[in-house]
N, C-alpha and C positions, 0 to 999 in steps of 0.2 A: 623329357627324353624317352620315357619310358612309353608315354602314349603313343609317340611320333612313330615308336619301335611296331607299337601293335597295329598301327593303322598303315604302318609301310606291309607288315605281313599281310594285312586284309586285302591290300592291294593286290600280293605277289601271289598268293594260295588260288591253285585250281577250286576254287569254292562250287562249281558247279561239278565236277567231281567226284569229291569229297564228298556231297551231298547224295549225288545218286547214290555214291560207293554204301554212305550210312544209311540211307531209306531201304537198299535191297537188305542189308545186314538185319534191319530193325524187322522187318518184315517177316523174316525166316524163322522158324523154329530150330535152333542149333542146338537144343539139350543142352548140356556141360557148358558150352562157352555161353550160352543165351543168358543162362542162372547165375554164372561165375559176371555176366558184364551189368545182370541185374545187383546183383549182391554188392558189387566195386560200386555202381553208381549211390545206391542205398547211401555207403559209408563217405565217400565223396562228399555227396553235396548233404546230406544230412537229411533227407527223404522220409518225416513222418508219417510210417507206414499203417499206423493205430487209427488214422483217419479213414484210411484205405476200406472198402466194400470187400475185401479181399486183402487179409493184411501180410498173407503168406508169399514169398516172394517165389518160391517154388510151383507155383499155380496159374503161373504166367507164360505161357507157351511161347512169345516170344515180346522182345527188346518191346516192341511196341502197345502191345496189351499191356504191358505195365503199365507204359510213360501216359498214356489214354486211363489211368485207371480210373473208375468208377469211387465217390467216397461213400462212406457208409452213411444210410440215412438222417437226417438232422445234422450232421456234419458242417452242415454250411446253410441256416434257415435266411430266411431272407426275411430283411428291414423292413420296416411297417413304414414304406417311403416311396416318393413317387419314380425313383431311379434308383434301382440298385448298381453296383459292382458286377460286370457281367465274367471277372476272373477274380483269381489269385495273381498275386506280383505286386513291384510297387512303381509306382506314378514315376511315370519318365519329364512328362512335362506336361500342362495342361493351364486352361484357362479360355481369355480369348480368342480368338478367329481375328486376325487385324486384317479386316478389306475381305482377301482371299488367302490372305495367308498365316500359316503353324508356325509356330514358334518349336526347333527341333531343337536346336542348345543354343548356348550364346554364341550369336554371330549365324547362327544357322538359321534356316528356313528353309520352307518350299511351302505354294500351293495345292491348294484343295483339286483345285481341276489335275494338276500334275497327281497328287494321290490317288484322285479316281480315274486314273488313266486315260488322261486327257479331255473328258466330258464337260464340258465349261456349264453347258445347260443344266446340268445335276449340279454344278460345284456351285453355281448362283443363287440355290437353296440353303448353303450355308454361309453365307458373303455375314460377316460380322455378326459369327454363332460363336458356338463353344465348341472346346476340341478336351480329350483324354488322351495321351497316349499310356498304355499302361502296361511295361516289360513283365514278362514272365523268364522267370529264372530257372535253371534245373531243376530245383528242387521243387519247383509248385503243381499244384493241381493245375491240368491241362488241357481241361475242355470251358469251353467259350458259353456263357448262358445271354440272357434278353435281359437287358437292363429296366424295359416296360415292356408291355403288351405289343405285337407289331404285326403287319400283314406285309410278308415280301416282296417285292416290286420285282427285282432285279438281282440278279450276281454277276461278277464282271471278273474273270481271271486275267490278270496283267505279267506278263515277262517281265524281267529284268533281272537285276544281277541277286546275290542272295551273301551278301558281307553280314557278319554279324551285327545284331544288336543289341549288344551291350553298352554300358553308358561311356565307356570311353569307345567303341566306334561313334556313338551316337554324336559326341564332340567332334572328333575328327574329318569324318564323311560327309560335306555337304549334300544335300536332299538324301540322306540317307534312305527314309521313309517310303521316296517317292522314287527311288533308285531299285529299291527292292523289289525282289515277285512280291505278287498279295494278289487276295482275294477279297474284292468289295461286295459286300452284301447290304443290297438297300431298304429301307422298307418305310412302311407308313404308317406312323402310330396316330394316337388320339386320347387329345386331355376329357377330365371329366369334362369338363365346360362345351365340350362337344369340337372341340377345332383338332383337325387335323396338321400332320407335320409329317417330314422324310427325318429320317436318322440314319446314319450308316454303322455298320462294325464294320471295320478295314483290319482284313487278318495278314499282318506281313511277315513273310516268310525272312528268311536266317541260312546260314554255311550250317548245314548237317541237318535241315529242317529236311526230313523227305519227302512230307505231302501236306496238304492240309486237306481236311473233311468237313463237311457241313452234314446235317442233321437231312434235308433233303436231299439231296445230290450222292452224298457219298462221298470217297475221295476226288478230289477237283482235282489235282495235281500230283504226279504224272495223271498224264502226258504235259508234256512242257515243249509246244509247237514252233513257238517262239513269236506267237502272236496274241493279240487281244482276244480273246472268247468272252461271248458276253450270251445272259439265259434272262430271257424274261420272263415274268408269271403271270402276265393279265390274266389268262385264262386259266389260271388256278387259285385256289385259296390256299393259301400255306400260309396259317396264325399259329404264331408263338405266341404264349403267356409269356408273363414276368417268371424271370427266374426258369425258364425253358432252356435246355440244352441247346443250343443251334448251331455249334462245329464244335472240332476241335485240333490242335498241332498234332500231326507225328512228329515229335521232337518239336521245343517251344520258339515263340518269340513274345512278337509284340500285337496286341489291338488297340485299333485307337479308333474312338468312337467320336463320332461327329452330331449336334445338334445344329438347328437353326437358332438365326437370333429370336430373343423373346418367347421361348419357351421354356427354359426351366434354366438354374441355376446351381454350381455345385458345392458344395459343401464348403465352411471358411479356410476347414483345416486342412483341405485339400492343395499337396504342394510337392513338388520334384524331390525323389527319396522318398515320400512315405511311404510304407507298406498299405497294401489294401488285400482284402479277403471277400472271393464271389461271397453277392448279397447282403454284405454292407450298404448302408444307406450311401447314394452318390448324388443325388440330387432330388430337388425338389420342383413343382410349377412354378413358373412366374406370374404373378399376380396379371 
């Protein structure tokens, strides 16, 4: 009853509203209230600031410079492994790729092509891959790093609605994933053995998510035209290492990272609920 209660509000909530109304607020330097909505979230969600690059809450000019913080060095070193953890949060659901399609909760699904915004040609890259999806909570560190080494192909900002997600939307909501704004960012890694592959991080946006940033671009989002924007990079080099910054939320959600089949494998104890921490080991090659 209680879920049905939350997913009927998802429903009814001006969420694109809500959103702009919280992306201007987070944006602004308010003094008193900025520090007082810092301080409340802090004690809220339980926000350990000792990781922090900046552990002073009063230092934070405004709502969004916090939620973006920086950790402090070694804070998060990264696993002697061929994939790491490219966030903080815990695994929402992952595993197979069946055909073309994600497994979002029981009874739920949607498509790869429907996630990459309707791209069949891109989503035929990972026809019976591997998929992540991995929530980010209030309380987590909220910038997005490179699971491996990658050279980016593409970014693709997609419309749509922006309901929460949390694990009981994520029940609720069919194609929740694929229903939401996000921003696909694609790219082209390579194993030692010399073979190339595509990978995607798909950053989906949330009700109160204001924007999302990437590491070249900037803020993607606003503007919010109500159309597909898509940015190619042939004629650029933009390589990330392992463990390279490459966006992040203004206010959190979800990534969920796509592999092809036959290229690597993730971990055994890898499974819906577990926590994970950027730079943990997440996978290895496939033989």
């Amino acid at each position: 009853m209680q879920d049905r209660a939350a997913v009927w509000l998802q429903h009814a909530l001006p969420k694109r509203a809500l959103t702009e109304l919280a992306g201007a607020l987070a944006r602004r330097p308010l003094g008193p209230v900025t520090q007082a909505a810092i301080r409340r979230f802090i004690t809220r969600y339980g926000v350990d600031m000792s990781e922090a690059a900046q552990p002073d809450p009063a230092a934070y000019a405004t709502f969004n410079d916090f939620f973006t913080r920086a950790l402090r060095p070694g804070a998060r070193p990264l696993a002697a492994a061929d994939l790491v953890c490219p966030v903080d949060g815990a695994i929402s659901q992952c595993g197979a790729i069946e055909r073309d399609r994600i497994l979002q909760a029981k009874g739920h699904g949607y498509t790869v092509a429907a996630l990459l915004g309707g791209d069949a040609a891109r989503a035929a890259a990972f026809a019976d891959g591997t998929f992540a999806t991995l929530y980010l909570s209030p309380r987590d560190y909220h910038r997005i790093h490179m699971p491996c080494a990658g050279r980016l192909e593409r970014m693709v900002h997609v419309p749509g609605s922006l309901y929460s997600v949390n694990p009981v939307t994520a029940r609720g909501v069919p194609g929740l994933f694929a229903r939401n704004e996000r921003v696909v960012c694609l790219f082209e890694g390579q194993r030692p053995d010399g073979r190339r592959f595509a990978f995607a991080l798909v950053l989906v946006g949330a009700t109160i998510v204001g924007s999302v940033a990437t590491a070249w671009h900037g803020v993607v989002n606003p503007p919010r035209p109500g159309v597909v924007r898509s940015w190619d990079y042939d004629d650029r080099e933009i390589a990330l290492a392992q463990g390279a910054e490459m966006g992040r939320f203004l206010l959190g959600s979800t990534v969920i990272v796509l592999l092809p089949a036959g290229v690597a494998r993730l971990p055994p104890d890898w499974a819906p609920g577990r926590p994970v921490r950027m730079g943990e080991a997440m996978g290895a090659w496939l033989s």
